[in-house]
N, C-alpha and C positions, 0 to 999 in steps of 0.2 A: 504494500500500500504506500500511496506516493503523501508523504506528510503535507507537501502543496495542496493535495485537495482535502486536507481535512479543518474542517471550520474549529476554533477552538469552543467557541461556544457550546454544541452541542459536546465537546467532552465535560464542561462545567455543567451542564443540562445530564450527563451520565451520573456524575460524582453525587451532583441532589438528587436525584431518580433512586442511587443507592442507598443513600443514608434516610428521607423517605418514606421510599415503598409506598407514594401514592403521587398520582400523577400533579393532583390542586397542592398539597403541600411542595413537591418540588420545586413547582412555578412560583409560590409565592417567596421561596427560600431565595431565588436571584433574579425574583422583579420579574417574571415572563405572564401573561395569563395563560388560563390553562389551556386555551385551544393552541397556541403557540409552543407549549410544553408537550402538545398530543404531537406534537408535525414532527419538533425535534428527535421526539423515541422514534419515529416514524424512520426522522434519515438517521436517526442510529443503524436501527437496525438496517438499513441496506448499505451502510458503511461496513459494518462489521458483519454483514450476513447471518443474524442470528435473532432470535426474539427477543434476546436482552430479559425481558420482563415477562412475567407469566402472568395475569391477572387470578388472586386468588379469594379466598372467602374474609384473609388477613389481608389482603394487597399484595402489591405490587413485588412476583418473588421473585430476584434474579436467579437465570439458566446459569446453569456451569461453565458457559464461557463469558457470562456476567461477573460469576466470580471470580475466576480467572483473572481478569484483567481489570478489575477494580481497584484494588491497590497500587496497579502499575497506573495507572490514570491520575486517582488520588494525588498520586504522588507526585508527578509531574506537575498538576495545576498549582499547588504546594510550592515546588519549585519557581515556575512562574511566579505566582505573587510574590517570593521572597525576594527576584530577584527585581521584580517592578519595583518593591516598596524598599529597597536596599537604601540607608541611609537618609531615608522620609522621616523616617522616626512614626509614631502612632501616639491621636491624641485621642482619650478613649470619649470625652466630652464630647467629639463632633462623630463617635464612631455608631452606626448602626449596625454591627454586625451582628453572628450568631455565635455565640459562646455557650459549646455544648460539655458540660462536665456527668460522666458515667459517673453514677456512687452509688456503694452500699448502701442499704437504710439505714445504718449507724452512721454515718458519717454523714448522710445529707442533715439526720435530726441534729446533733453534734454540730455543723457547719452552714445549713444554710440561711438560717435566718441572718447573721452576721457579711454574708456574704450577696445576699439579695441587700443590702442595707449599703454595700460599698458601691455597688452596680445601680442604684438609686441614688445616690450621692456624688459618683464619679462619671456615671455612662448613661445618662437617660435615657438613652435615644435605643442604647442596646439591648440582644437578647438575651437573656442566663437562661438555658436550658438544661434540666437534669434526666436523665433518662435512668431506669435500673441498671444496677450491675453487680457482678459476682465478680471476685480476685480471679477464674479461673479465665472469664471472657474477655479481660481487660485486652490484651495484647490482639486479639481478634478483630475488635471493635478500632482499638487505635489504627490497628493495619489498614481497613478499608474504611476511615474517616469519618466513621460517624459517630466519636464521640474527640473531642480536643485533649482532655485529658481523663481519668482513672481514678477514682479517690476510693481506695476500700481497702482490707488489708491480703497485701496483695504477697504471693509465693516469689517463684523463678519465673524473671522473663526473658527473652528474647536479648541481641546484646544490641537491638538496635529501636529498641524502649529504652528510655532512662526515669529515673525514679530518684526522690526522695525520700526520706520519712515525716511525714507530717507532723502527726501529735501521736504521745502516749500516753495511755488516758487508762488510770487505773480502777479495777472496778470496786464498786464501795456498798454500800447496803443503806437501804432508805425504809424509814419507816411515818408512819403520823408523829406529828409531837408530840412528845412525852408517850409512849411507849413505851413499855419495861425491854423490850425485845426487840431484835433487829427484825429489818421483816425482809423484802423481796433483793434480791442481787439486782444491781444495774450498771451499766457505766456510767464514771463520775459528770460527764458533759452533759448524758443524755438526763441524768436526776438533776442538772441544773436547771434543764430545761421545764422538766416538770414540777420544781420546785416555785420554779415565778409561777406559777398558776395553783400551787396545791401546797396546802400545810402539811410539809413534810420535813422530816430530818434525814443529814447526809451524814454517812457514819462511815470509817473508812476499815477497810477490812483487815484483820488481824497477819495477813498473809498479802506479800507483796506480788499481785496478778493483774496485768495491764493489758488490752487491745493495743496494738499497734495499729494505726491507717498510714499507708503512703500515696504519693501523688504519683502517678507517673503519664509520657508525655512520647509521642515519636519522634526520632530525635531530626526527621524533615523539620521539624515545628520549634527546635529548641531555641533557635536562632529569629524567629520570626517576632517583630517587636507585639503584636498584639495579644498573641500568646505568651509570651513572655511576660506582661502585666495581665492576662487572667490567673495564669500561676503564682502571683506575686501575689494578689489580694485572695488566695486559697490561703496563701502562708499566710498572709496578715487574718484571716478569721480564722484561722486553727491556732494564734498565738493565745497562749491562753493567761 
């Protein structure tokens, strides 16, 4: 295939298509309406010769050679904008973009109110998106772009993931006030959480056992300035 005749746009139209998995969400992800988002799968697939997308009872499933080549797409566009935005620097006040963070439910309870709070204060105009995640999918999900970063506590990845560790956050026992007896096991962020709202006491455990959560990030993304301040206000709401 002669790269002259390939439009880049429809690979930007492939990459939302992937992460997705519906044709009006794709369009609305990079400004297209949806009948313009139908045309572009449309010359996808006779670029690439393949159905790309399967229409399913959950949406939009990519074929095997959708999967296939997702990542190598991704990645590429990736490339391109780092290399457009090289030395612009990113203001995240005029930014509307999408800032998609994977997390465990420990970590979103734990994290997200402090970090929808920065993104309101720093990025109005922007998106914070949180989708589920398990430590096992994390490097999966980074691979084919649909999620910017990982927050959960995460095993062995990949050597082309990079990670930090976030917070360590020990677990403690909560009970009502005044209570003779400890009562239920939680983590200490998450019984803070439920503390602002509920007469409770936070007692800490006799035995030293913590949750560990880390961030991790593909390392196409590490160097890109707008990523690199959605990771930075992770760390600033996980500073505890």
């Amino acid at each position: 295939m002669d790269i002259r005749a390939v439009d880049l746009n429809l690979l930007k139209a492939f990459v939302a298509l992937t992460n997705e998995r519906a044709v009006t969400r794709a369009a609305g992800r990079i400004g297209l309406s949806q009948p313009a988002m139908s045309h572009a799968l449309s010359r996808l697939r006779g670029l690439f010769a393949d159905d790309l997308f399967v229409r399913t009872p959950t949406g939009m499933e990519p074929t095997a050679r959708a999967r296939e080549i997702a990542p190598l797409i991704a990645a590429a566009i990736e490339h391109i904008e780092a290399a457009l935005n090289l030395g612009v620097g990113f203001d995240p006040a005029k930014s509307a973009g999408i800032f998609t963070a994977g997390m465990a439910e420990y970590a979103e309870v734990a994290l997200v109110g402090r970090l929808a709070e920065a993104f309101a204060r720093h990025a109005a105009r922007a998106t914070l998106r949180l989708t589920p995640l398990t430590g096992t999918d994390a490097a999966e999900q980074l691979d084919r772009g649909a999620i910017d970063v990982a927050v959960a506590h995460l095993g062995t990845l990949p050597t082309h993931v990079e990670s930090m560790l976030l917070l360590r956050d020990p677990f403690v026992v909560v009970a009502r006030r005044g209570h003779p007896i400890a009562g239920q096991q939680l983590s200490r962020r998450t019984a803070r959480q439920i503390a602002a709202t509920a007469e409770i006491e936070i007692m800490p455990l006799p035995i030293d056992f913590s949750m560990t959560v880390s961030m991790a990030w593909h390392r196409r993304a590490a160097s890109e300035p707008a990523q690199a301040w959605f990771r930075s206000l992770l760390i600033e709401a996980a500073s505890d």
